[in-house]
N, C-alpha and C positions, 0 to 999 in steps of 0.2 A: 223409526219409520220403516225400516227395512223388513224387521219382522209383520210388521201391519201388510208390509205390498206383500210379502209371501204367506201369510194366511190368505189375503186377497186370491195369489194367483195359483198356489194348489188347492184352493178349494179346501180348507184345513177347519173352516169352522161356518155351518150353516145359521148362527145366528145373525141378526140383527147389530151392526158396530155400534150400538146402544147399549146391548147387552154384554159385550168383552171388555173387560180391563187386562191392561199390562201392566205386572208390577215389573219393575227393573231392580236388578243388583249389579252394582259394579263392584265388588268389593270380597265378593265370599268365592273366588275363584283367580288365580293370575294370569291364564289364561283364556278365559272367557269373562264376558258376560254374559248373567244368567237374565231372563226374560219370561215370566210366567205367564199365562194367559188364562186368564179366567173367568168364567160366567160371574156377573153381576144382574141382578136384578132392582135397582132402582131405579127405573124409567117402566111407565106403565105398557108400552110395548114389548118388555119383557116377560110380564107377568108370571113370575114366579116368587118364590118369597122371600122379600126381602132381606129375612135375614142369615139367607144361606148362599155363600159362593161358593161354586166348585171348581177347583182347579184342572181344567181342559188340555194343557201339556203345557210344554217347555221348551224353550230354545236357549242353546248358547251359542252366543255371537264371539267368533273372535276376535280378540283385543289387537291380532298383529293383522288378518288381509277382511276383517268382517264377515269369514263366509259364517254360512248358517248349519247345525244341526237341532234335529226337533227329537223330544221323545212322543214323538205324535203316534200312536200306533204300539207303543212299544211294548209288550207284555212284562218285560223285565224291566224298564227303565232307563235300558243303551238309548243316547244317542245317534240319530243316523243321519246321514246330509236329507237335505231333500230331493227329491225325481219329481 
């Protein structure tokens, strides 16, 4: 839920919450979890095709106080907190 309110409140992604999936990983990091965010297109207000999702960025949440970083923006792939 955490990352949902903070796409929500930096404004991180202009679609429709029809059109984003979260997949979650708890498991391939010890200290994060990982949280992908990604265009989906199966809801006709998405209109795009179906059979391609694009992965939109990433956050890892941490496992000890939950704060957040995103590779939203990132040209190399660092993540960074959010502002």
């Amino acid at each position: 839920m955490a990352v949902y309110q903070a796409v929500k409140k930096y404004n991180l992604s202009t679609l429709n919450d029809h059109c984003i999936a979260y997949d979650f990983d708890d498991i391939s990091d010890i200290h994060y979890f990982i949280v992908r965010v990604r265009e989906i297109n199966t809801d006709t207000i998405c209109k795009g095709d179906y059979n391609i999702s694009f992965n939109l960025f990433s956050f890892k949440v941490s496992r000890k106080d939950y704060s957040l970083l995103t590779d939203k923006d990132s040209k190399d792939g660092v993540f960074h907190p959010l502002h």
